[in-house]
C-alpha positions, 0 to 999 in steps of 0.5 A: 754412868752418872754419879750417885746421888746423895740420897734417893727419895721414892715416892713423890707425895707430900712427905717424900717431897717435903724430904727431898726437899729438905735434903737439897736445902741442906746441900745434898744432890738428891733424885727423886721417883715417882711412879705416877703424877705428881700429887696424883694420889693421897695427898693431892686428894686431902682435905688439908687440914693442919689440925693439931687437936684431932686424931690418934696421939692427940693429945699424946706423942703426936701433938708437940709435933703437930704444933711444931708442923704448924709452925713449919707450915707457915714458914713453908707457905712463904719460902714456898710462894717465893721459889715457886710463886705457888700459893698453898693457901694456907689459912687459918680456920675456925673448927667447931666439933659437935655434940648430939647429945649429953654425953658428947658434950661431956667429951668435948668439956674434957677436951677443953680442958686439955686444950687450955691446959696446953695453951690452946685456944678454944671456946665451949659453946650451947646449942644456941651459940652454934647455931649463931656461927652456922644457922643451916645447922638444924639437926639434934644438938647439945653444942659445940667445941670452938677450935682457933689452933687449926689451919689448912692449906690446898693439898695438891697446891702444897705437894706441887710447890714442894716439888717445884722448889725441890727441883728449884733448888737443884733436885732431879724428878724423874717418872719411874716404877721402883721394884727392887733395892740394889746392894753392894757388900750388902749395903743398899746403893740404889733402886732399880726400876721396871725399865731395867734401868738402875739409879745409885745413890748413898741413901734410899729412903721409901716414901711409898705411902701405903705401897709400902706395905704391899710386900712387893719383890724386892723391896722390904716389908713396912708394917702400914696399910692402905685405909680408903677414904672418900671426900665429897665436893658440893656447890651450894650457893651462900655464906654458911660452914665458913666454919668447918663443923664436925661430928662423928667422923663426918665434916662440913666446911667450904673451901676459898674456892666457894665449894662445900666439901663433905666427908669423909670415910674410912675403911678396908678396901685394899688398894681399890680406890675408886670412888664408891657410891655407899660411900657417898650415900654414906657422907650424904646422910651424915651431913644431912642429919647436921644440915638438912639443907645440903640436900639441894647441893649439887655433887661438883666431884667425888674423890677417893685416895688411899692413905698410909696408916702404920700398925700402931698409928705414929708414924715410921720414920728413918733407918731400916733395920737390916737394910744399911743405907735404907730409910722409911718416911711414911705412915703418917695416916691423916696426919701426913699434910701436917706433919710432912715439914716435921717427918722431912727434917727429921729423915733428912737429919737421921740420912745425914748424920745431923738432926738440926734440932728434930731428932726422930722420937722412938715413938716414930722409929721405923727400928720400934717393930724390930724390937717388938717382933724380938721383945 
């Protein structure tokens, strides 16, 4: 029998590998399981974003580390071509948040606000001066909220590269559908998969995404659940949304490739993750309003995934509790690509005793549900 591994990492999505990855860099021999391709769910479908201003705990607990993802981000981008010659295509993007009317308006006066407050840069813009950046915009507006801070990356390049400097680096990949925990002495020392075959290691950590949740026999309960969203690829001939421009919960923006994407959704569908054709009624009528013209663009690919939101929208991060040995990377929700380099060194660092500067913030805890069940 082979030796055990350091660690495993189940799961082989952006988080699971950026873990991995930053457990072999710190000298850890390390196995990961994937159940599937590679990047074949979640996040080789995101839209890539690596928006700090946007989404839940922003502005609040998520925000220094989205900044800190940022950062890591760009670091990454070159270490990663390096490795891997893979280009992510990180690039930075101009994001322009929209308002129909007087009362949005207002909203994005008081983002501004907190975003200049936070050294943030960003623009508030008329009707006028939107329509300058982004002519084809025609529909009903009272203005817009110009955002420098935002970059992005190809989320299946990113989530392939990781993977290739993981195994680069020394780390094993192998295919494999994990359906149980092995314990010793009521530690948990391995996975133990549907072929029957057992792997060891001194650490588990369960990058599952929204499976996590699932309550599958063996493996125990992480509070996040799937929210299906679908995300529309257009060919629409021109220069227009080389900005990416949104409004309610609905984004345009074209990507290095010359295609329009579209989306996005988000709703309660299980584990079904089919594309849907009210979703794409859906996304269609909500960027028509914006931008009539899109109704001439041709429908290139239509894609849907499930992304891993937890109970209270943070992340879940490091030891299980009641599973010695077991760790939790997940429920990251749309800000999984973001936070990806932040979540893999902060597991990496609880798994081998030493934060290196990113400790995991009780806010992102996997121990907080515990205290709140006892509370």
């Amino acid at each position: 029998m082979a030796a055990n591994a350091d660690a495993i990492v189940v799961g082989g999505g952006a988080v699971g590998a950026s873990v991995a990855l930053e457990l072999t860099k710190r000298g850890a021999t390390v196995s990961m399981i994937e159940r599937d391709s590679i990047a074949s769910h979640a996040s080789g479908f995101a839209y890539g974003g690596l928006f700090p201003t946007m989404g839940a705990g922003i502005p609040g607990p998520i925000l220094q580390h989205a900044m800190h993802g940022i950062s890591l981000h760009r670091q990454l981008a070159l270490e990663l071509k390096d490795s891997t010659e893979i280009d992510v295509e990180l690039r930075s993007v101009v994001s322009i948040d929209l308002a129909a009317d007087e009362d949005g308006f207002r909203n994005l006066e008081k983002s501004l606000d907190w975003q200049l407050e936070e050294g943030l840069k960003a623009e508030l813009l008329d009707s006028e001066g939107v329509r300058h950046l982004e002519p084809a915009l025609t529909g009903n507006l009272a203005g817009g909220l110009v955002q420098l801070s935002h970059f992005e990356v190809d989320s299946y390049k990113y989530t392939l590269a990781l993977v290739a400097a993981f195994e680069h680096a020394g780390g094993n990949h192998r295919t494999g559908d994990v359906v149980g925990l092995v314990r010793d002495a009521g530690r948990v020392t391995g996975v133990r998969l549907a072929s029957g075959d057992e792997v060891r290691g001194n650490a588990v950590v369960l990058a599952t995404g929204p499976w996590a949740g699932a309550g599958s026999e063996g493996l125990p309960h992480i509070p996040v659940e799937p929210k299906k969203g679908e995300i529309l690829r257009l060919r629409f001939p021109g220069r227009d949304f080389t900005h990416r421009v949104s409004l309610g919960g609905h984004y345009i923006a074209r990507k290095p490739d010359g295609l329009v994407w579209a989306g996005s959704t988000e709703e309660d569908a299980g584990f079904d993750d089919r594309p849907s054709v009210s979703a794409r009624y859906a996304i269609m009528a909500g960027v028509l309003a914006l931008a009539p013209a899109l109704e001439s663009a041709e429908i290139v690919e239509h894609t849907a995934c499930l992304r891993p939101v937890s109970a209270d929208d943070m992340p879940i991060l490091g030891a299980v509790p009641g599973h010695e040995g077991l760790f939790a990377a997940n429920g990251a929700g749309k800000k999984g690509i973001l936070l990806s380099p932040v979540m893999g060194r902060m597991v990496a660092g609880a798994i081998l005793g030493d934060s290196g500067g990113d400790p995991i913030p009780a806010e992102f805890n996997a121990a907080r549900f515990t205290d709140q069940e006892s509370a």
